[in-house]
Structures are given as C-alpha cells and as structure tokens.
Biotite code that builds the C-alpha atoms (Angstrom):
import biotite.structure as struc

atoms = struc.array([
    struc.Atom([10.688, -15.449, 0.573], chain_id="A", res_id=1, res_name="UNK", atom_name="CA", element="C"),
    struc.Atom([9.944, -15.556, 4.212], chain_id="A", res_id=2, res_name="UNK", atom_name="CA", element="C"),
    struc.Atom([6.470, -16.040, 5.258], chain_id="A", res_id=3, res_name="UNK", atom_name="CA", element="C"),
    struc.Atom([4.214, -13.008, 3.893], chain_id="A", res_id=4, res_name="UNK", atom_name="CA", element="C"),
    struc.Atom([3.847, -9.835, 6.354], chain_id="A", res_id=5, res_name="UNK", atom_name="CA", element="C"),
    struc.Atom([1.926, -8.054, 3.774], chain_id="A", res_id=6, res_name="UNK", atom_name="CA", element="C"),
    struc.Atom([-0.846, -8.242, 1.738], chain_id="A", res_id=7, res_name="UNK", atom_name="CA", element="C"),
    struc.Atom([-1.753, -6.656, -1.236], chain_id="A", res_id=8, res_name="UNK", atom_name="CA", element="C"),
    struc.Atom([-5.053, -7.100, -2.503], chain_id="A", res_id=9, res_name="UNK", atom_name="CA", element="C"),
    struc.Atom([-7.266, -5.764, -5.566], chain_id="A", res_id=10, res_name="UNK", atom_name="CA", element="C"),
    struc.Atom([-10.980, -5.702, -6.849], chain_id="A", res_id=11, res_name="UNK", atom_name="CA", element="C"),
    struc.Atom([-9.592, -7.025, -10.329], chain_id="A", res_id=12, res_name="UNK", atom_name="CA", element="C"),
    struc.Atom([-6.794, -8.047, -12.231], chain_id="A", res_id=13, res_name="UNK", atom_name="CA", element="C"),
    struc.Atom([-6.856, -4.932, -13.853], chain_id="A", res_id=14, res_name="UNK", atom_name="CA", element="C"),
    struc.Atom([-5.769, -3.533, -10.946], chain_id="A", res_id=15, res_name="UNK", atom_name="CA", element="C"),
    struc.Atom([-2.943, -4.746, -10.764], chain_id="A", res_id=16, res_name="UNK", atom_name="CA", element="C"),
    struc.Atom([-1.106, -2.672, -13.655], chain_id="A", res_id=17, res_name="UNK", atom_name="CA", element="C"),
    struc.Atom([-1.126, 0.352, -10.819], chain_id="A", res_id=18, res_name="UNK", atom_name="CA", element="C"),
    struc.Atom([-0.843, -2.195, -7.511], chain_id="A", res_id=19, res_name="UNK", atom_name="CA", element="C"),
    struc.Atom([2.575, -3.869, -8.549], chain_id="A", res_id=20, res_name="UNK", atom_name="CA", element="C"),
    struc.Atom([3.757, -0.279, -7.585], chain_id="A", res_id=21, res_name="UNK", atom_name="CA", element="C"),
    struc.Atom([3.675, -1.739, -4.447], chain_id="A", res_id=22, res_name="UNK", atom_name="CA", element="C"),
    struc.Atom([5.989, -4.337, -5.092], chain_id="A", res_id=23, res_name="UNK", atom_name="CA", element="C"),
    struc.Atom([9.128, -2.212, -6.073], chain_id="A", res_id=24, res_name="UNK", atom_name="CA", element="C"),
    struc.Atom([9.504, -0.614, -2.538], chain_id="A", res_id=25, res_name="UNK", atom_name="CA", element="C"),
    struc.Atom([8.376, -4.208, -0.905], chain_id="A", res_id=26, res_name="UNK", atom_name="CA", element="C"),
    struc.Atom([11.044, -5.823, -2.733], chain_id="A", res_id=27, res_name="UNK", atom_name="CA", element="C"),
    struc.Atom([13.567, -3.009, -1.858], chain_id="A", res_id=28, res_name="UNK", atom_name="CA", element="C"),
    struc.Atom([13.244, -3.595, 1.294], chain_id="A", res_id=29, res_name="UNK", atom_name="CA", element="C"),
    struc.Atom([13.153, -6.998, 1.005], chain_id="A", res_id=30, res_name="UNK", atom_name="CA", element="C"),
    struc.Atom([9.685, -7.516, 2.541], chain_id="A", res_id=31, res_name="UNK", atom_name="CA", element="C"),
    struc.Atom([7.690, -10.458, 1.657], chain_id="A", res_id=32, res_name="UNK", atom_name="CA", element="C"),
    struc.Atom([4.541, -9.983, 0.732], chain_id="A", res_id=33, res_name="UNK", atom_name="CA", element="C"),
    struc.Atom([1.718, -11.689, -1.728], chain_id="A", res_id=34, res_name="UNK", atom_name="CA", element="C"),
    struc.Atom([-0.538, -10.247, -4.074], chain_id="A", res_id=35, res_name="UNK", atom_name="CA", element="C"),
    struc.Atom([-3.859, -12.075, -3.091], chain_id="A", res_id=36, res_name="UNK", atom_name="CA", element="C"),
    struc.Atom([-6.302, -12.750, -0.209], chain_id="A", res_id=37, res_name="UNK", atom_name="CA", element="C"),
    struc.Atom([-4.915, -15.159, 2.865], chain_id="A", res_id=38, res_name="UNK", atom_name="CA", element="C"),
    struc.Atom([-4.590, -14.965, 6.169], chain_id="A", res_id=39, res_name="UNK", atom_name="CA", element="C"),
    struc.Atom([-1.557, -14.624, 8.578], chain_id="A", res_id=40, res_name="UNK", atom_name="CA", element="C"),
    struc.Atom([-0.432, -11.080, 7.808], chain_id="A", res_id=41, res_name="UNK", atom_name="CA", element="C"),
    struc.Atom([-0.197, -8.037, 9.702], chain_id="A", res_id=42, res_name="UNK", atom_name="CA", element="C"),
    struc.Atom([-1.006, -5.074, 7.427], chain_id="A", res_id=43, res_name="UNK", atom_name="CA", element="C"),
    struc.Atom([-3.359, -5.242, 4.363], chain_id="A", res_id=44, res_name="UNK", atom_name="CA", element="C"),
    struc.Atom([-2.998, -2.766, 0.827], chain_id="A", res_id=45, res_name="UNK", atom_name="CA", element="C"),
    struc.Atom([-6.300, -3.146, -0.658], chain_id="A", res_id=46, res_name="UNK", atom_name="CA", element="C"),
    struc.Atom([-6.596, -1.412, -3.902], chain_id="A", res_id=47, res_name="UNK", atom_name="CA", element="C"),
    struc.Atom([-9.613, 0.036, -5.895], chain_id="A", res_id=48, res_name="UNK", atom_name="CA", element="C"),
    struc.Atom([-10.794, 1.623, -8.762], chain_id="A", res_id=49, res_name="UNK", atom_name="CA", element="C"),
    struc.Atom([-14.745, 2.872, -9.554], chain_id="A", res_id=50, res_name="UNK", atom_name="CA", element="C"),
    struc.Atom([-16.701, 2.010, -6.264], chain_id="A", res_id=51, res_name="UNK", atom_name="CA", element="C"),
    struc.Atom([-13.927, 1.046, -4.290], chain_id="A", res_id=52, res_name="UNK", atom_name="CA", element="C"),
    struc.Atom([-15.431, -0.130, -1.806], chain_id="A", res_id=53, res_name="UNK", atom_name="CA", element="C"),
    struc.Atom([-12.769, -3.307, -1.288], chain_id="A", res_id=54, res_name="UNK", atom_name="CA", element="C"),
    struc.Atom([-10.537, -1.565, 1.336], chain_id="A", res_id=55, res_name="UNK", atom_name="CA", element="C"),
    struc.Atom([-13.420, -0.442, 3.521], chain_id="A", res_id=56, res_name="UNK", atom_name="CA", element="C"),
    struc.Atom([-15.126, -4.052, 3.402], chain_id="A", res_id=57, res_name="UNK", atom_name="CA", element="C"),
    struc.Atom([-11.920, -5.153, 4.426], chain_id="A", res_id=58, res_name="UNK", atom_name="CA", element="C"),
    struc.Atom([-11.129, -3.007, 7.273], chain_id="A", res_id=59, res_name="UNK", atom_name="CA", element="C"),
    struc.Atom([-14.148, -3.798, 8.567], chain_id="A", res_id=60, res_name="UNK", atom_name="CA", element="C"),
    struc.Atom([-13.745, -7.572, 8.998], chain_id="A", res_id=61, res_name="UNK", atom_name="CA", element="C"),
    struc.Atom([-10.720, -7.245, 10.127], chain_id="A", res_id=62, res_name="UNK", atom_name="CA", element="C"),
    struc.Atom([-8.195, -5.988, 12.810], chain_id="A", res_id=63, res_name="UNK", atom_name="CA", element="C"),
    struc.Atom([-5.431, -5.165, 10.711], chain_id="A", res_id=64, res_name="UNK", atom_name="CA", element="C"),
    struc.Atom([-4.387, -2.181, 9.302], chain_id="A", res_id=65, res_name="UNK", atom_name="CA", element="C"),
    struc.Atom([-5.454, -1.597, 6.191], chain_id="A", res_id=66, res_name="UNK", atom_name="CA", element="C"),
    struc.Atom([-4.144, 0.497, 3.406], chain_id="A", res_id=67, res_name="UNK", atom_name="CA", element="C"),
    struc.Atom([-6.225, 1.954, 0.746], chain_id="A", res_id=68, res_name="UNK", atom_name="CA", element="C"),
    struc.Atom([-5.218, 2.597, -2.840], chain_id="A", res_id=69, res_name="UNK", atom_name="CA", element="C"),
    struc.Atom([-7.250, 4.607, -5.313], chain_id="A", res_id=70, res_name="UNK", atom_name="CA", element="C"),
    struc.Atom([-6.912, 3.056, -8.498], chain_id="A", res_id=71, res_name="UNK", atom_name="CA", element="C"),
    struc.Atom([-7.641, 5.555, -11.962], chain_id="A", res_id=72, res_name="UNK", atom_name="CA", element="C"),
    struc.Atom([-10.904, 4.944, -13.210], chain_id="A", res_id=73, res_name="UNK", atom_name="CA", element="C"),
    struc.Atom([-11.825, 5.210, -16.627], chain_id="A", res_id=74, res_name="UNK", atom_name="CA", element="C"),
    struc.Atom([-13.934, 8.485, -16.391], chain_id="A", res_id=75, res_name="UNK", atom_name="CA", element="C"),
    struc.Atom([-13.042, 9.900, -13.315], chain_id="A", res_id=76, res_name="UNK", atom_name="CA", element="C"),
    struc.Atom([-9.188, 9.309, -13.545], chain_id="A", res_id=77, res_name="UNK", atom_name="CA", element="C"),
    struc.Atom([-9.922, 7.858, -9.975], chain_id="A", res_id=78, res_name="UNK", atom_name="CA", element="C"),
    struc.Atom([-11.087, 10.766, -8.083], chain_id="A", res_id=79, res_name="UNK", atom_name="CA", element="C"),
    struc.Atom([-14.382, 8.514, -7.426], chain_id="A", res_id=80, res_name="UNK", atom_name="CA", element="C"),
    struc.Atom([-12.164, 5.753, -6.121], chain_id="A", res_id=81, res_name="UNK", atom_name="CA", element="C"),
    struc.Atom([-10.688, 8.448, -3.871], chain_id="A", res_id=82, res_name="UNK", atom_name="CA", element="C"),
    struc.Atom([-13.549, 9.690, -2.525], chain_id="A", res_id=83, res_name="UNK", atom_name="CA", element="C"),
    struc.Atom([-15.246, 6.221, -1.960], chain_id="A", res_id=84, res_name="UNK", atom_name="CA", element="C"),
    struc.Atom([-12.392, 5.004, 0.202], chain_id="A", res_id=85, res_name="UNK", atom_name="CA", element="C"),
    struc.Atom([-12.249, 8.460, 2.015], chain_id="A", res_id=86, res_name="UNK", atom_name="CA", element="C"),
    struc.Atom([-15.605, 8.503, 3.354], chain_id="A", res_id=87, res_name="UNK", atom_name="CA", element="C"),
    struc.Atom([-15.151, 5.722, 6.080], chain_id="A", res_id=88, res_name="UNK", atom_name="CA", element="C"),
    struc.Atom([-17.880, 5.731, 8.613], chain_id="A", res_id=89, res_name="UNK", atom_name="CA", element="C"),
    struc.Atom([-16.791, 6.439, 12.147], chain_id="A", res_id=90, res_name="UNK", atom_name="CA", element="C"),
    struc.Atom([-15.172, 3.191, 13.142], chain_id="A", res_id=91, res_name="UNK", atom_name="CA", element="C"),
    struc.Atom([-13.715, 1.914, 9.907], chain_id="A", res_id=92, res_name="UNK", atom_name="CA", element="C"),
    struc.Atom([-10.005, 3.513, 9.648], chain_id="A", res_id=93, res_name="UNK", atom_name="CA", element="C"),
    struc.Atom([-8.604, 2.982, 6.427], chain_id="A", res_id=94, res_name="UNK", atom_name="CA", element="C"),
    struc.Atom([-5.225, 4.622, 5.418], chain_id="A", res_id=95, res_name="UNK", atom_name="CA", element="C"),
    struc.Atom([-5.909, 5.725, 2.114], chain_id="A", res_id=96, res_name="UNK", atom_name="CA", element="C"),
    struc.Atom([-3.214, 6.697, -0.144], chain_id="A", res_id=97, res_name="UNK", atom_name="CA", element="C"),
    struc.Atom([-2.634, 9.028, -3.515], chain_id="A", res_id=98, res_name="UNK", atom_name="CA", element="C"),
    struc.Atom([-4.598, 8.066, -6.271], chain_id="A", res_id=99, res_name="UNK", atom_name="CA", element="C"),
    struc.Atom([-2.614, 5.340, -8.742], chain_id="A", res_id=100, res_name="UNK", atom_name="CA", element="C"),
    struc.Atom([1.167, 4.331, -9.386], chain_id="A", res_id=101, res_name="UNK", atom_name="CA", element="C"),
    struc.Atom([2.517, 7.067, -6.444], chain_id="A", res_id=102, res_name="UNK", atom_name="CA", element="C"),
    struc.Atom([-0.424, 5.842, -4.049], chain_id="A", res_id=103, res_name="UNK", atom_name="CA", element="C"),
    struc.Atom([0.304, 1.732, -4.669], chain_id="A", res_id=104, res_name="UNK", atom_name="CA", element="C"),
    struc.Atom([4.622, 2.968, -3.821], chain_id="A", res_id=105, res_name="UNK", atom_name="CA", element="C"),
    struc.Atom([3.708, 4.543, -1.328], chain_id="A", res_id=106, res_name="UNK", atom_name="CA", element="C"),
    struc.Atom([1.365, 2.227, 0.619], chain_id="A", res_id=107, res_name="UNK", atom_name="CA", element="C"),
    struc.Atom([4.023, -0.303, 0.208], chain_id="A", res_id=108, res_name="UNK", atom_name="CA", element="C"),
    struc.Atom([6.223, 2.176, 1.896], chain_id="A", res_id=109, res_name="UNK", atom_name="CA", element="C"),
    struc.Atom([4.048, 3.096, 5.243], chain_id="A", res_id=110, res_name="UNK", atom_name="CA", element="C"),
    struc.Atom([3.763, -0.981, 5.406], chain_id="A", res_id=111, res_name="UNK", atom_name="CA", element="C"),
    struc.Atom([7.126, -1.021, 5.650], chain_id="A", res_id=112, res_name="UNK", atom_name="CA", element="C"),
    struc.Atom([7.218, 1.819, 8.065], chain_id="A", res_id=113, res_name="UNK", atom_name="CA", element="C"),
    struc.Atom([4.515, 0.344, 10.280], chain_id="A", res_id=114, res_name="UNK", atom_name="CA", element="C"),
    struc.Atom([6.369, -3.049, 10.585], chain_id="A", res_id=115, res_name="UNK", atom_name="CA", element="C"),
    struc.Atom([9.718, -1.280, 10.731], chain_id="A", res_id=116, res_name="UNK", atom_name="CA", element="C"),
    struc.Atom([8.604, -0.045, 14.727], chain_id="A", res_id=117, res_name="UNK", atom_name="CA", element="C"),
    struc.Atom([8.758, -3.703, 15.587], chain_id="A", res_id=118, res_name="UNK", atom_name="CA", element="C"),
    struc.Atom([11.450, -4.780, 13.766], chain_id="A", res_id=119, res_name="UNK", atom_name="CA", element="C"),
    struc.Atom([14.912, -3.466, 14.124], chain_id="A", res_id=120, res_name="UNK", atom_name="CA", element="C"),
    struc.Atom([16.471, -4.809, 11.263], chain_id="A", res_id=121, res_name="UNK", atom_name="CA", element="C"),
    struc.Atom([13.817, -3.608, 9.035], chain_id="A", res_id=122, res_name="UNK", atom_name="CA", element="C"),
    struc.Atom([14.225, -0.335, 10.610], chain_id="A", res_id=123, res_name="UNK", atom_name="CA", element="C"),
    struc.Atom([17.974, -0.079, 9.287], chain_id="A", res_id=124, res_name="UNK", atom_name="CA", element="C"),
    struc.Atom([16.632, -1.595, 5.969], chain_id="A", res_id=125, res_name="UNK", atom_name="CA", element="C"),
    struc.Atom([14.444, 1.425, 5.843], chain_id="A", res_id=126, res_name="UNK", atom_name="CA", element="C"),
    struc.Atom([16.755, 3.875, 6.903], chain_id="A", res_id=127, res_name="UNK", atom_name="CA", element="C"),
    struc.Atom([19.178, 2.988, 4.463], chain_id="A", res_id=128, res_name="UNK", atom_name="CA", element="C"),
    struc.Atom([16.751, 3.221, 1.843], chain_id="A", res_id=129, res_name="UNK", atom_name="CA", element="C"),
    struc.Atom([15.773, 6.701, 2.884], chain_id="A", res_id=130, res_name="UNK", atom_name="CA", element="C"),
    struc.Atom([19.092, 8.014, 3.459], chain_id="A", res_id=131, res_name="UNK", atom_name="CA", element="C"),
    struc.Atom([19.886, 6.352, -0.287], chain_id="A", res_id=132, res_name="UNK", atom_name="CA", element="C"),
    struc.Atom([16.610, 8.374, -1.948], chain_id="A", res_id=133, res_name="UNK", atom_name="CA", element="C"),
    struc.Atom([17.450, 11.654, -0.338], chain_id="A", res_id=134, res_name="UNK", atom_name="CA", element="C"),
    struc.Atom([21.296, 11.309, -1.671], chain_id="A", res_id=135, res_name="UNK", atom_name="CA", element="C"),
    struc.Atom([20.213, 10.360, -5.141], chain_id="A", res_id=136, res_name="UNK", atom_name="CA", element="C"),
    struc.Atom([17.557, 13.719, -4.768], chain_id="A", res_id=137, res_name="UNK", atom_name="CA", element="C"),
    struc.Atom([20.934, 15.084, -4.504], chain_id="A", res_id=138, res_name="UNK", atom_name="CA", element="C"),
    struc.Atom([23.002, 13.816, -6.985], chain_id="A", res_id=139, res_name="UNK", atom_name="CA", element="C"),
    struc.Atom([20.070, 14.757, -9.183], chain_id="A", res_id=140, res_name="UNK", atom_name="CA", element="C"),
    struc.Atom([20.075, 18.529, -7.948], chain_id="A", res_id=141, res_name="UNK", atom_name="CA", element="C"),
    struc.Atom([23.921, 19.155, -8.737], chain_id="A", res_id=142, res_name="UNK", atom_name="CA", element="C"),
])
C-alpha cells in the first residue's frame, strides 16, 4: 500500500473487534490506511468505548479531521461512548458516527468521501462503489 491517508485509531485492542469495520470500505476503495497512531495523514477515525474521550483529545491537538466512533460498552451497549464524544466543547469538531460495527463502516466511508473532493480518481472509485451498493439494494428487492 501507498503511503497511509487515514488513520484509524482506538483506546484498546479491544476495540478493534468493532474498528476493523473500517477496514472493509477502506480496502474497497482501495485506500491505505493504518490502524495505529503516526503522523502524515489527513483524516483521523478515533474509536471509543466507556469514556471515550480518545477522539475529542485528539481533535484537539490536532488540525485534522477527526472521526469519532462509539464503540459498545459493556453496560451501556455504548450509548455512554455516544454521548461522551457528542458533547464537544465549542471549538473541538469531531464527526461522530453510529454507535459500533455500522459507525466504524461508515467513518471509513465519509474518509473516503472527504478525500474523494481532492482526488479525482478516488472520486470514480467511490462512485462506482455507490452506484454498485444501490444496484445490489436492487437485485435484493426483486
């Protein structure tokens, strides 16, 4: 793979059984990414489950976007990990997504999208994708 574009990072390794949801749509659209902490990358998934406050402490050391996923806690099935990573002060934008496996896909997805305004061939990669989901939403249908 190409240098890395995106991030994905995690409080714990635990995490990652609902983060590598990320990875499918990524990989799809043949995105490099990594799955750890380093620099050089233009848009950030940060997930986190109980406190959650990963994605926020992020965003607010850096300049790049950063995507927030809500991973299921143990008691609160992750509606505290929502909630945390909601309730950004003024001045800490965090794009938080849908709480677990839907959430990781679909932060992996608005990467994508983000980078894809910048990047033509991405853009068609994308498209192509999108056009190839709605027709198999379809083919499901009939």
């Amino acid at each position: 793979m190409n240098a890395s574009l995106i991030e994905i990072i995690m409080g714990s390794q635990s995490d990652w059984e609902v983060m590598q949801e990320a990875k499918i749509v990524l990989e799809a659209l043949e995105l490099p990414f990594r799955a750890r902490v380093v620099s050089g990358s233009k848009i950030i998934i940060a997930g986190a489950g109980g406190a959650a406050h990963l994605p926020g402490m992020v965003a607010a050391l850096t300049h790049l976007p950063v995507i927030a996923v809500p991973v299921p806690s143990k008691h609160l099935q992750g509606l505290d990990s929502l909630l945390s990573i909601a309730q950004m002060p003024r001045g800490v934008a965090v794009a938080t997504q849908a709480i677990g496996a839907a959430g990781a896909f679909n932060a992996g997805l608005l990467a994508a999208q983000i980078l894809s305004l910048e990047d033509a061939e991405l853009r068609k990669r994308l498209i192509a994708w999108r056009e190839q989901q709605s027709a198999n939403v379809a083919e499901e249908i009939t």
